[in-house]
BALOBA-1460 file (C-alpha; in Angstrom, 3 decimals):
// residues 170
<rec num="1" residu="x" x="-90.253" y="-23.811" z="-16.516"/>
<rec num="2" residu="x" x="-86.990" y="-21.826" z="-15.841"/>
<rec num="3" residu="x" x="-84.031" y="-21.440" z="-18.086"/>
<rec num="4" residu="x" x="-81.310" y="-22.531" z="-17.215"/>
<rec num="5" residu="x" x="-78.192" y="-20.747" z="-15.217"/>
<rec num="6" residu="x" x="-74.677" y="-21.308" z="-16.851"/>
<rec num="7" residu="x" x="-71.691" y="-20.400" z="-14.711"/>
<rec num="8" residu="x" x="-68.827" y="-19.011" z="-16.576"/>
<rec num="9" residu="x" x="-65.490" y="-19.711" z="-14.310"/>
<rec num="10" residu="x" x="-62.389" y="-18.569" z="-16.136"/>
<rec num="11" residu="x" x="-59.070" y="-16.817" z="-15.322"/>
<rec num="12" residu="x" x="-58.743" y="-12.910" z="-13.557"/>
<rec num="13" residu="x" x="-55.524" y="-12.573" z="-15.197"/>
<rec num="14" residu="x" x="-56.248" y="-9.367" z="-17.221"/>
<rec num="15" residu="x" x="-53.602" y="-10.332" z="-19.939"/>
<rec num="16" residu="x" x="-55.405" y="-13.450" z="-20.661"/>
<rec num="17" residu="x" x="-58.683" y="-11.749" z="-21.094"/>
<rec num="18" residu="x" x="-56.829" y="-9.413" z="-23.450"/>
<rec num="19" residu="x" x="-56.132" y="-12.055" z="-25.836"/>
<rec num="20" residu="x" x="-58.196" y="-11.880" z="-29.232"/>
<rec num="21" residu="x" x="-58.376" y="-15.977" z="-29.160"/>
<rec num="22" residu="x" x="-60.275" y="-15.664" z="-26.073"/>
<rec num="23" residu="x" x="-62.042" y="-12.470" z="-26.822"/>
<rec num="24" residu="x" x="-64.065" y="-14.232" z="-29.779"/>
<rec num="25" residu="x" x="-64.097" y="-17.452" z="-27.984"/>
<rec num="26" residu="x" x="-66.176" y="-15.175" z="-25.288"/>
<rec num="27" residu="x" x="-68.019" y="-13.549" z="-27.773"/>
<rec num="28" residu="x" x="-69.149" y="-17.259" z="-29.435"/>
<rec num="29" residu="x" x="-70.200" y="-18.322" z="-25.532"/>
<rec num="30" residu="x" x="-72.097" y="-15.079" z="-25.193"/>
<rec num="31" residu="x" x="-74.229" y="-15.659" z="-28.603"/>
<rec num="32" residu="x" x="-74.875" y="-19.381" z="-27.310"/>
<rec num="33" residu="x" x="-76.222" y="-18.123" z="-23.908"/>
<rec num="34" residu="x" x="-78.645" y="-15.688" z="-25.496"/>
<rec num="35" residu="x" x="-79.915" y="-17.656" z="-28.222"/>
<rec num="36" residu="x" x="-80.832" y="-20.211" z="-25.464"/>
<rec num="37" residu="x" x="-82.237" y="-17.109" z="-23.501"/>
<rec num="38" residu="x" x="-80.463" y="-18.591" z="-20.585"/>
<rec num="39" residu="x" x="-79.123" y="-16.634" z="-17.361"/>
<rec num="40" residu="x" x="-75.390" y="-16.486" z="-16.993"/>
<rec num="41" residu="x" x="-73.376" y="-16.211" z="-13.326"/>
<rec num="42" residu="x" x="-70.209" y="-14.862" z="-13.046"/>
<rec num="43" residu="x" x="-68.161" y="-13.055" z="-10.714"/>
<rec num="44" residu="x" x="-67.445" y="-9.845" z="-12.256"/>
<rec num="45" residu="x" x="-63.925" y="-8.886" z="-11.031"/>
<rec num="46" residu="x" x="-62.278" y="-5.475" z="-12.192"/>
<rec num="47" residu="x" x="-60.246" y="-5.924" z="-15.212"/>
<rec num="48" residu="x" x="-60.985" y="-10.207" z="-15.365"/>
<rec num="49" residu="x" x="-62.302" y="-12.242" z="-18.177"/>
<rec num="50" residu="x" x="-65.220" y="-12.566" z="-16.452"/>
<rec num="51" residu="x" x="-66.120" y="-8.904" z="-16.502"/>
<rec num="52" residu="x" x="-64.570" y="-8.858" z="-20.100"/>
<rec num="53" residu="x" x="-67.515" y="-11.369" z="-20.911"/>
<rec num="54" residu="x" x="-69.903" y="-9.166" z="-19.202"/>
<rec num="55" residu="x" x="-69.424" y="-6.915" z="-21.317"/>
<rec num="56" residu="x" x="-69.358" y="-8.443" z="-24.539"/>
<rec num="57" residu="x" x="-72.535" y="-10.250" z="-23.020"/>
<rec num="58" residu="x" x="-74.371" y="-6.888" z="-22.361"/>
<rec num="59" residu="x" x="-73.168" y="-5.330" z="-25.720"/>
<rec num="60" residu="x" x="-74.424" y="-8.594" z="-27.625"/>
<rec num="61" residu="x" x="-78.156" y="-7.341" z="-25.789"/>
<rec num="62" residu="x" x="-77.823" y="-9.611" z="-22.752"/>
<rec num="63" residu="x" x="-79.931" y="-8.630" z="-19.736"/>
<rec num="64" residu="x" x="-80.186" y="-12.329" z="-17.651"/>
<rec num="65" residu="x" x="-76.362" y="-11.551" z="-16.184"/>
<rec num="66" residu="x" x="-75.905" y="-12.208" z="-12.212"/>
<rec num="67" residu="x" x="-72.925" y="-11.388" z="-10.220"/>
<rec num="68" residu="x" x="-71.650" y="-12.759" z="-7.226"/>
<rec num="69" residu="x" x="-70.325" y="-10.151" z="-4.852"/>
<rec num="70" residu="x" x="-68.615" y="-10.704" z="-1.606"/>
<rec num="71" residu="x" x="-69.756" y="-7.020" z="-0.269"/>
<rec num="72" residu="x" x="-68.897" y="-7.750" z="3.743"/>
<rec num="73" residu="x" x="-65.285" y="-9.155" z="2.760"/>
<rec num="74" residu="x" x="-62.853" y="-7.307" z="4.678"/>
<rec num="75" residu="x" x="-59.560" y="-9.475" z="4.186"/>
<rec num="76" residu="x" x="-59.805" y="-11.077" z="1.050"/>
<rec num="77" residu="x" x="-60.502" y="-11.048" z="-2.582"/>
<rec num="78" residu="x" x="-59.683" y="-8.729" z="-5.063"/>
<rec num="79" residu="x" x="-60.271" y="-5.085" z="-4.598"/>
<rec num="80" residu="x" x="-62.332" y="-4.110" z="-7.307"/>
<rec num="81" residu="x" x="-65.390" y="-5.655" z="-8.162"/>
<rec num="82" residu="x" x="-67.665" y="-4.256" z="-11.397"/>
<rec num="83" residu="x" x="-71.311" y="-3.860" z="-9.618"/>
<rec num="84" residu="x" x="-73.070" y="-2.747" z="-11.843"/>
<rec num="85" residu="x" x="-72.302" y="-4.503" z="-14.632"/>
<rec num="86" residu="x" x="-74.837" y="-7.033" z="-14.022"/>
<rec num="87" residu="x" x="-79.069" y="-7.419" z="-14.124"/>
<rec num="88" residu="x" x="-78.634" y="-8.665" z="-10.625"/>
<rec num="89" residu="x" x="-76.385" y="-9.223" z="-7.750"/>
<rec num="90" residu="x" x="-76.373" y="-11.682" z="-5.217"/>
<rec num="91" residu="x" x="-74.179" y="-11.295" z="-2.034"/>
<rec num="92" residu="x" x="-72.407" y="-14.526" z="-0.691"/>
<rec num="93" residu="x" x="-70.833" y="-12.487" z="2.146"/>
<rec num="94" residu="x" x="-66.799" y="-12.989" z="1.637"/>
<rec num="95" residu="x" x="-64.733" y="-13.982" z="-1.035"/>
<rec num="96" residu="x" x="-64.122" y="-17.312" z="0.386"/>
<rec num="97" residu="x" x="-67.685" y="-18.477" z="-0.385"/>
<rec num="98" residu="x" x="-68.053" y="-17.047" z="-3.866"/>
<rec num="99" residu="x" x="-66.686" y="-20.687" z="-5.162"/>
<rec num="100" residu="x" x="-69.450" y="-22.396" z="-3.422"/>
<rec num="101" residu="x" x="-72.555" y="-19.521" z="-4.423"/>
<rec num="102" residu="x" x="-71.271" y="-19.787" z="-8.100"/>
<rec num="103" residu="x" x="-71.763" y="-24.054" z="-8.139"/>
<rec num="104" residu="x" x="-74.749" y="-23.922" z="-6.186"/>
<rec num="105" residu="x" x="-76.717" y="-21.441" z="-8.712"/>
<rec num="106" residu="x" x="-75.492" y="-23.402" z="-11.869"/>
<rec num="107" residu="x" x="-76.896" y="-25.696" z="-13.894"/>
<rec num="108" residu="x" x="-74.191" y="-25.919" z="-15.747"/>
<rec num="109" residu="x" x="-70.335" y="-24.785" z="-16.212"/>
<rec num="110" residu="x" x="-68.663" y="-23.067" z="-18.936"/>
<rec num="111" residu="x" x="-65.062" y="-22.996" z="-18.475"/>
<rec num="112" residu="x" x="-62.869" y="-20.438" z="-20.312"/>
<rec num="113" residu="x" x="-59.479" y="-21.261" z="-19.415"/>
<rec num="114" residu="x" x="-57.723" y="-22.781" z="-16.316"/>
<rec num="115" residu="x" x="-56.220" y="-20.735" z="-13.281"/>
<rec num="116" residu="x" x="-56.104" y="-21.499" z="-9.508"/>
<rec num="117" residu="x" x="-59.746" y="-19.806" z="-8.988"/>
<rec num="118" residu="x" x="-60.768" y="-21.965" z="-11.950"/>
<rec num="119" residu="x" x="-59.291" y="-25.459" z="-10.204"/>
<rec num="120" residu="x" x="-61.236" y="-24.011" z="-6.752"/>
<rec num="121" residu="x" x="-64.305" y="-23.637" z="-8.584"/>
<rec num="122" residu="x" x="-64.255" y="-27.133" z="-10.002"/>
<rec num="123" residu="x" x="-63.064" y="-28.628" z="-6.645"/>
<rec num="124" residu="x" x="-66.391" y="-27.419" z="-4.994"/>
<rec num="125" residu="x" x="-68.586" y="-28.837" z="-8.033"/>
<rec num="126" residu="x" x="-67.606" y="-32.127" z="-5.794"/>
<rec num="127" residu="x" x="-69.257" y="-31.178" z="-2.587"/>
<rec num="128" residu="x" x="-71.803" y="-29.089" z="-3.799"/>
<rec num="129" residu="x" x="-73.586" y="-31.195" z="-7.065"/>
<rec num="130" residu="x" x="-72.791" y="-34.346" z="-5.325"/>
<rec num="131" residu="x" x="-74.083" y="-36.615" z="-7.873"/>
<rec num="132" residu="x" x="-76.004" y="-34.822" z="-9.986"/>
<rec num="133" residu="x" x="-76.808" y="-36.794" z="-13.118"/>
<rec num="134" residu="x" x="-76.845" y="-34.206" z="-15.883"/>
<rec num="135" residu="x" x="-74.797" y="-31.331" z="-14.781"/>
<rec num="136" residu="x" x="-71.619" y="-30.482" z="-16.596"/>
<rec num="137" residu="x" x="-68.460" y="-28.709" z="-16.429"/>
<rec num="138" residu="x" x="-67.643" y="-27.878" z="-20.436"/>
<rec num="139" residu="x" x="-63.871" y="-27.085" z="-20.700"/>
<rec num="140" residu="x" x="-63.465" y="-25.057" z="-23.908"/>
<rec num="141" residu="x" x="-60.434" y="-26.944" z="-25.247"/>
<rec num="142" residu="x" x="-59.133" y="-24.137" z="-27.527"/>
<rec num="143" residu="x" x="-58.272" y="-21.917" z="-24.517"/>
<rec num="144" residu="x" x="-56.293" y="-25.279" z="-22.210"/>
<rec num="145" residu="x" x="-53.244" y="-25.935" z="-23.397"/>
<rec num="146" residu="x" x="-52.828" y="-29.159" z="-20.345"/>
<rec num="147" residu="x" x="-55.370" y="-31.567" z="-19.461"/>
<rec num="148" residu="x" x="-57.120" y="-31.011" z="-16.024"/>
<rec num="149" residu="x" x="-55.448" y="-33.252" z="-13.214"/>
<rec num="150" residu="x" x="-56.939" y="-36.743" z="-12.880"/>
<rec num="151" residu="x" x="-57.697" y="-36.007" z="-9.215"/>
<rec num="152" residu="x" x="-60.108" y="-33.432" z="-10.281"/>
<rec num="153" residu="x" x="-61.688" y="-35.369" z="-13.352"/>
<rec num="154" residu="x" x="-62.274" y="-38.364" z="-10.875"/>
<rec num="155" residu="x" x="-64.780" y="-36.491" z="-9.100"/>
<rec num="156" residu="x" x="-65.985" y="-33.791" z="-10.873"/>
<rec num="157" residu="x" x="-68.147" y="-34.507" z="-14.381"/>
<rec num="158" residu="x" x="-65.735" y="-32.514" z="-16.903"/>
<rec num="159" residu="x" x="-66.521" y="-33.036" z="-20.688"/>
<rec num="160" residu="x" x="-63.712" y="-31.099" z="-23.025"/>
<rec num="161" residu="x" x="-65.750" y="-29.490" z="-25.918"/>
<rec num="162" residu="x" x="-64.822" y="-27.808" z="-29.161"/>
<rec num="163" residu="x" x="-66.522" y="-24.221" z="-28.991"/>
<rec num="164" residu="x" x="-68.262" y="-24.947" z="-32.314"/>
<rec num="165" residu="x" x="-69.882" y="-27.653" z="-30.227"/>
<rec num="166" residu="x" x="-70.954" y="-26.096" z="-27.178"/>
<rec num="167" residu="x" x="-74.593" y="-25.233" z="-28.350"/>
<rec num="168" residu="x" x="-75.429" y="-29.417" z="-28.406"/>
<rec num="169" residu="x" x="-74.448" y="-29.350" z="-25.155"/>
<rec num="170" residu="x" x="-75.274" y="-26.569" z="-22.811"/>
């Protein structure tokens, strides 16, 4: 049987990523995934939290980490992408569809703070998971100050978790 893929969606904002709080919030999440021996997702922006897990994920021993580029984007996105970070890469064309290619290959979502991307990430879990029984979205509710809009929760299956807790659930 396969192991399991967790998505990690959290902010780009380098600042935020530079934060100790969330730098051994990561490094908790990271021990988690690999004591499962799960696969992670991620897309590995320059200077992001997500490449700031990456590496805490590969210097922890990690080697199940796949990145979602958007190699034939010519207007959007963000400039810089790390690719080589990760054990593999998988293209989903433009940046536009990297929401979608990060939803579809989860089993489940960790979510490590809220930003715009993080909102359009959870909007697709809608369309894309339908009604899938036993997926999750796990908001780590040390790094939210606000409670996701109702709008959102109404459709998409959030579950706030403490991160001392996320092992019983992922």
């Amino acid at each position: 049987m396969e192991k399991k893929i967790i998505g990690l969606i959290c902010p780009s904002d380098p600042k935020y990523s530079a934060k100790k709080k969330v730098e051994k919030i990561l490094e908790k999440v990271s021990q988690i995934i690999l004591e499962k021996d799960y696969s992670v997702i991620i897309s590995p922006d320059k200077k992001s939290t997500a490449e700031k897990f990456a590496k805490i994920y590969k210097k922890q021993g990690g080697n199940k980490l796949i990145g979602i580029m958007y190699a034939d984007d010519k207007i959007g996105g963000y400039p810089g992408l790390n690719r080589v970070i990760c054990d593999k890469n998988i293209n989903c064309k433009t940046y536009e569809l990297q929401p979608g290619v990060l939803v579809r290959k989860s089993d489940d979502i960790v979510c490590a703070g809220l930003s715009n991307g993080v909102f359009w990430e959870m909007c697709m879990v809608k369309y894309i998971w339908g009604k899938r029984k036993k997926s999750k979205v796990y908001v780590i509710k040390e790094l939210v100050k606000k409670q996701i809009p109702k709008e959102i929760k109404k459709f998409v299956p959030i579950k706030y978790i403490s991160i001392k807790d996320l092992a019983k659930f992922i």
